[in-house]
Structures are given as C-alpha cells and as structure tokens.
N, C-alpha and C positions, 0 to 999 in steps of 0.2 A: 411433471412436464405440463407444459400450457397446451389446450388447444388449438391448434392451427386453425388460422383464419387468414385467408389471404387479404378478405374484404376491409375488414377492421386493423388488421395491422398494417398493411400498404398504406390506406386512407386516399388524401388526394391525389398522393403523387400517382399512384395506380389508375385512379381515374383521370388524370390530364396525362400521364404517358402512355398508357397502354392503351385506352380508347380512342385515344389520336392517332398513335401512330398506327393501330389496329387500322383504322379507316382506312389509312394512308399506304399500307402494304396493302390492303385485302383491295383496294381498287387496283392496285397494280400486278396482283391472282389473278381479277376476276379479267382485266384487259389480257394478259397474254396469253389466260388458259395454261398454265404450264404443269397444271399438276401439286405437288405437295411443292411449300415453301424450301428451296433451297438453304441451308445455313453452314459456312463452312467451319470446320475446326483447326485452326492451326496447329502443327506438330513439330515442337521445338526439342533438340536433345536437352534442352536446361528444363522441359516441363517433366512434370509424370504423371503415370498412366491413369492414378485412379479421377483425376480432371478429365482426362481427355475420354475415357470409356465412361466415364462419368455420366459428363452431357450429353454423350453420346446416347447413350442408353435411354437417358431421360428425355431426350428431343423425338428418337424415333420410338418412341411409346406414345405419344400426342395420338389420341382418335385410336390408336387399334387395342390399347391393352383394357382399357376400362370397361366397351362392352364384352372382352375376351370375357371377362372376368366374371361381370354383372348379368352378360347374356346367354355365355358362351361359345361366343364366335367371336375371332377378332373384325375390329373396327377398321377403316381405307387410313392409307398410311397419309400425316397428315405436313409435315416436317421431313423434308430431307439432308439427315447430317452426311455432309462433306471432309473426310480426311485430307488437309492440305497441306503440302510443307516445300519449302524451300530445292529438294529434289527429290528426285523418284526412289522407289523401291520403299522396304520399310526402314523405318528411323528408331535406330535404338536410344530409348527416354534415359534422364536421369537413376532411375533405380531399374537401370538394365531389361529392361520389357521391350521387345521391338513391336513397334505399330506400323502397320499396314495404309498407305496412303493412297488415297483415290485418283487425285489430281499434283501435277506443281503447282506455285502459282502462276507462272504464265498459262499453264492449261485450265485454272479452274472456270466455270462460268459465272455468271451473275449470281451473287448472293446476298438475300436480305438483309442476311447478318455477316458477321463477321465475328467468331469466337476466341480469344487468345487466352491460354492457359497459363500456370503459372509458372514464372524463368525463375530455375533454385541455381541461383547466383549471390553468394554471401550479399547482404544488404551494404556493407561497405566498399564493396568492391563495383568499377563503376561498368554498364553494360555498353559503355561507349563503342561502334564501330564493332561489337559482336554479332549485331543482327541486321544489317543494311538494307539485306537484299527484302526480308521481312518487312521495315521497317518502312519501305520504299512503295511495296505494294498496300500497305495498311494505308498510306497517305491516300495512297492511289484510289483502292477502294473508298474509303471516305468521300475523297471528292465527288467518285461515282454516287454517293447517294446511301451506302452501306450504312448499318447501323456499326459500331465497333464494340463491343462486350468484353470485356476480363474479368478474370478469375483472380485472385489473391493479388499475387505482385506483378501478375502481368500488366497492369497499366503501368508501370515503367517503361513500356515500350510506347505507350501512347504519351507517355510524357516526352520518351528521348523523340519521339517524331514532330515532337512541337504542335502536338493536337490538344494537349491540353492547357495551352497557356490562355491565361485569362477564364478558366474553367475550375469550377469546384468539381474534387477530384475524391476517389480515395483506394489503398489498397492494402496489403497485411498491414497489421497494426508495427510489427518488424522494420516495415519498409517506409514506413512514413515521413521518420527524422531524416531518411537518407533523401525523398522527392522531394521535401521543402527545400532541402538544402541545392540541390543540383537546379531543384527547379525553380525559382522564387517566384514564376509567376502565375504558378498551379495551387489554388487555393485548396490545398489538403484539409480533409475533415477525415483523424483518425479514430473516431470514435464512429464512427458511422458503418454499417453493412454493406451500403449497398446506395450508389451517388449514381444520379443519371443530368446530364448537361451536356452544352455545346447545344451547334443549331440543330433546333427539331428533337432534340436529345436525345441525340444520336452517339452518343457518349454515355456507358452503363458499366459501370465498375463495379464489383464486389471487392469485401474487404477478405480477410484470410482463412483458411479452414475450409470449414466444410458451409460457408457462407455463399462459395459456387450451387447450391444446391436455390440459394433465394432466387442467385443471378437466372438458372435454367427457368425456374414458376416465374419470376419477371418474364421474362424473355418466350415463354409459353402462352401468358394475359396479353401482351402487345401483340403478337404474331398473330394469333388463333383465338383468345377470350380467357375471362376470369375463369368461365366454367372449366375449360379445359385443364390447367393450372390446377384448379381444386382438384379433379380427379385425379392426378399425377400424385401430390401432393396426399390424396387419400390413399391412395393403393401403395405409397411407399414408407408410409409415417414420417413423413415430413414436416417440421416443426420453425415455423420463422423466424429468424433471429431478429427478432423486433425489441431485444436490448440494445442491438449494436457489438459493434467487437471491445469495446472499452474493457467490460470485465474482465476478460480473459485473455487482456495486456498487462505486459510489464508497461508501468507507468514512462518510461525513461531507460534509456539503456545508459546505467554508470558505469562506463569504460575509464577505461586507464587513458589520460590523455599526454601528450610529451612536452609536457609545462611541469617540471619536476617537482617546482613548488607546488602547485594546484594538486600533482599525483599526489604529495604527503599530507598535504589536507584530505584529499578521496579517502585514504587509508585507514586513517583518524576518525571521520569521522563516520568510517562506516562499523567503528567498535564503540562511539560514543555518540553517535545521535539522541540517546535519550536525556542527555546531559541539559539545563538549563541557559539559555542564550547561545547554543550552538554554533553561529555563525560568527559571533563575537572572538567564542574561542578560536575557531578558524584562524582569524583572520590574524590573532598575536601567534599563535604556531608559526603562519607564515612570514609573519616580518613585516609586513605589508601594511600601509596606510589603509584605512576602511575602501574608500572608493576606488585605490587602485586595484585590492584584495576582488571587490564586487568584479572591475571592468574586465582580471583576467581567468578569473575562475568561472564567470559566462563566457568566455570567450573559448576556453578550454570544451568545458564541456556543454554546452547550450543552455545552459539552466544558470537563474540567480541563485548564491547559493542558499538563500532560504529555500525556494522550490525544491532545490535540492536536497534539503534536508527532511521535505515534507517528504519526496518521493522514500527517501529510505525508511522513514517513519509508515508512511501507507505500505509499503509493500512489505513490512512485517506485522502489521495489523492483519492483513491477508490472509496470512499465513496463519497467525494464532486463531483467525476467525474460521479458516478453513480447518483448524485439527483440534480445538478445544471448546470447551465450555464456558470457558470467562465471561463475565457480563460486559458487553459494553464499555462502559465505565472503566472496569481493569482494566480491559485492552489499551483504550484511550491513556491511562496513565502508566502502563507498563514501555508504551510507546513518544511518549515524552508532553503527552498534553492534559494538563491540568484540570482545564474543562471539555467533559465530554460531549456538549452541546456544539462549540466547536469543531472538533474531533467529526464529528457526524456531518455536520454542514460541510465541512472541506471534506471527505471521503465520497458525498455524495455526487459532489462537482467533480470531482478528480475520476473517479472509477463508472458514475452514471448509476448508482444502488446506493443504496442506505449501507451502513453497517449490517442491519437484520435481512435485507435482503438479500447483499451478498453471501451471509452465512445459510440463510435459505436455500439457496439455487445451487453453493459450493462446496458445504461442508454435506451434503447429502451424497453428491457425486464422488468425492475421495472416500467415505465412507464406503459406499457401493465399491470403488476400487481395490479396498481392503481386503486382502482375505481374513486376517484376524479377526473383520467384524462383519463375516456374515455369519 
C-alpha cells in the first residue's frame, strides 16, 4: 500500500480549494462566534449506514481525537455533524439500521456544508420525483451559500436538481452511463475520485466505495486545514485513492438491449471476441450493411462496436492478469491482439495502469482474499 499523502496526492486542486474556501468559511467562524463548524448529513432510506456513521465519525473527530491520542486528553470539538432528513424520528436505511436524526429540514440551521450519501437505487432505474422535498432544500441551501458534498451516487440528486448542469461532475463508476445519459449537460469524468466545481466550488463529489473517505479529508483541509486532515487520516490508516475509480470499474456495462438483432451479435460475440476482425464478423451475422450495422448497435448499447469489442477483450485481460502468471504478451494474445505493444497502450488509456501495474495493485489483493493462498 502507498503512503498517504494528502499534500502530494491532492496537488493544486487542494491548494486553490481548500485554502480558499478555508479563508472564506473561517471569516464567517471567526464573524459570528458560533463555535465548532456546523455540517449537516443528510439521511435518506435509499442511503446506508456505514456513509452516514461514517463521516460522522470522521467529522466529529477533527481537533479532539489526535491530541486524545498523542497527549492524552482529548482535543475541543471542532466540526459539528448534523443528522438531517426529510422527517422526524429515526429513518430506517437501506440495509435496515435505523439512524437517529437531529433536525428536519425545515428545522436544521445554517450549515457550512451540506453532506449527501449514497441513494442505492438500481443505476437504471430513474430517481425522478423520489426525493423532492430533499432535492428542493439542497437547491435552497446552495443558493444560501452551502458548500454541497456527495458520496458515491449521491450526486444524482444534484444532478436531478439541476445543480450540475454545465459542471464537471462525477460519482460511482456504476452510475456514470446512467448521468451522461439523463443528464447531457453534466460533464461526467468517470474515472475520477473526487470532482470539485460550480461557483466557488461549491460542488464536491466523490466517486464510489470507500472513496467517501477522500470526500470527509477533502472536506476536513477546506473547513479546518491540511494539518487537520493528516491527522484524521493518520490515526485511521487512511490511504488516497489517487488512482481514481477507473481500475476497479467494469469498463462498460454489456447489457442485453431490445434490438434483437444487436442482442445476437452481444451473444456471439461475447464467446468469440478473440476471433480476427471481430466486428466484420458481427456485422454479416447480422444482415446488416457495415454502417447500418455500426449506427444500430451504438445506438443499442452505447459503444461502437469496436469499443465494444475492446471492452470484452480488457475485461478478460483483468481477469487473467488478476489470477495468473502469464506474461504480458500471452495475455495480449490469448485476448485477441497480436501486438502486445498495443494491447498495453490501449489498457493503459482504458483502465488508468499499465498491464503491470494493474497486476501489481490486483492480483496481490485477490491473493490475500484467498484462503488456499495463505
């Protein structure tokens, strides 16, 4: 595992986000006196709990845990997390845990931030008119001044609220096909962790996983300082995902689409991709003139069907790269390309790692999962 470094892996974005707006909250501490930074968390039944006790945990640890630790006494508390939801009492989450809520939103007060966790709502499925009341306040806050923050797929809700149009955006690497699509005018970046935009950039999205964890140490350097962050960051072995989510994406999701002809091309060629001219052969299975072939199997499932071919190609490269020893080279030609030079240039564009680096970082962690091979 790499060393964490907030300083070095953030780079500038850290220093023209968090130093700015650090400025820019801590004049509006130091004017009203109010004590530790308010930040609220929203509490949606589509989120779950280990987000929400998450940042929790990692927000109100800012200032008291590190000299707990280091000195022996804890530190003044410096971040105040806010439980907020749509109504009162507790809100039982997606994987059945009920969470305890501080405020609703018309009761909550002013907050720095604005947290939203992630809605486990199939990524096809559309979140239209589920969360209004939610969706209606998040505006609201915004125009107030709030920063807005999400976790995995919750920036679909800042998408459906029309916050992100004209904004580079990003969130689960899952949810990505679905926001270009609904949204055309939110500039998706799916390989990315962690996207801050809009005015004052006030707009901070993480991508999926346990990539919430970048968002809280973001969200700890702007609020409070880099130092703070580090220590958070130290006392929990927190590690930066300063690859981005790309590796540990399916490239493309090849669904079955209801273009019958395009489905019996998917089927085909998901037993013969390694086959020479791939897309050629498609295209006389189907019947189909070449460019009509091209305009309806992009149309079917989002990909030309070369892309398409490479994705099924790389994501069994993966695979072997992830449970074997093969060199390179085999892999490359087990998977249908000839030159391995190739093969390595488009893998490294596609995934964000070399072939060797993926098997580095991948094939160590399934290993460790193995019991036969410890």
């Amino acid at each position: 595992m790499t060393t964490f470094s907030l300083e070095s892996n953030m780079g500038d974005t850290l220093a023209r986000t968090a130093v700015s707006g650090q400025r820019q909250i801590g004049a509006k501490q130091d004017e009203s006196a109010t004590g530790p930074i308010p930040v609220a968390i929203l509490v949606i039944p589509a989120a779950g709990a280990s987000v929400i006790f998450g940042l929790y945990d990692l927000l109100l640890s800012v200032g008291r845990d590190w000299p707990l630790i280091v000195g022996g006494r804890a530190g003044p508390q410096i971040i105040r997390p806010l439980l907020v939801s749509a109504r009162a009492g507790p809100v039982t989450v997606c994987n059945g845990i009920p969470i305890p809520v501080d405020f609703t939103l018309a009761e909550c007060p002013p907050a720095a931030v604005i947290c939203v966790p992630e809605v486990n709502i199939p990524p096809a499925e559309p979140i239209s008119g589920l969360f209004e009341r939610e969706i209606e306040w998040l505006q609201q806050r915004h125009a107030d001044g709030a920063i807005l923050a999400t976790a995995c797929s919750g920036a679909m809700l800042l998408a459906e609220a029309g916050l992100l149009d004209g904004h580079d955006a990003t969130t689960h690497w899952a949810y990505c096909p679905a926001m270009r699509q609904r949204f055309p005018k939110v500039k998706v970046h799916s390989q990315r962790s962690l996207v801050c935009s809009g005015d004052g950039q006030r707009l901070i999205m993480a991508g999926g996983g346990t990539s919430w964890l970048d968002l809280a140490l973001f969200l700890i350097a702007r609020l409070v300082s880099v130092e703070a962050a580090m220590q958070v960051a130290r006392l929990n072995l927190i590690d930066w995902h300063r690859i981005g989510q790309q590796p540990y994406a399916r490239l493309a999701q090849t669904r079955q689409v209801e273009d019958a002809t395009i489905a019996r091309c998917q089927a085909w060629i998901a037993e013969h991709y390694r086959i020479e001219a791939p897309v050629a052969a498609m295209a006389r299975l189907s019947g189909l003139g070449e460019r009509s072939f091209n305009r309806r199997f992009k149309a079917a499932t989002g990909l030309s069907p070369l892309d398409y071919v490479h994705t099924l190609r790389l994501e069994e490269a993966k695979q072997m790269l992830e449970s074997g020893d093969l060199a390179i080279e085999s892999i490359a030609r087990d998977v249908g390309y000839e030159d391995a030079g190739f093969f390595s240039r488009l893998f490294q564009r596609k995934v964000k790692l070399t072939p060797a680096q993926y098997r580095k970082r991948f094939r160590g962690l399934r290993l460790s999962l193995t019991p036969t091979a410890r």
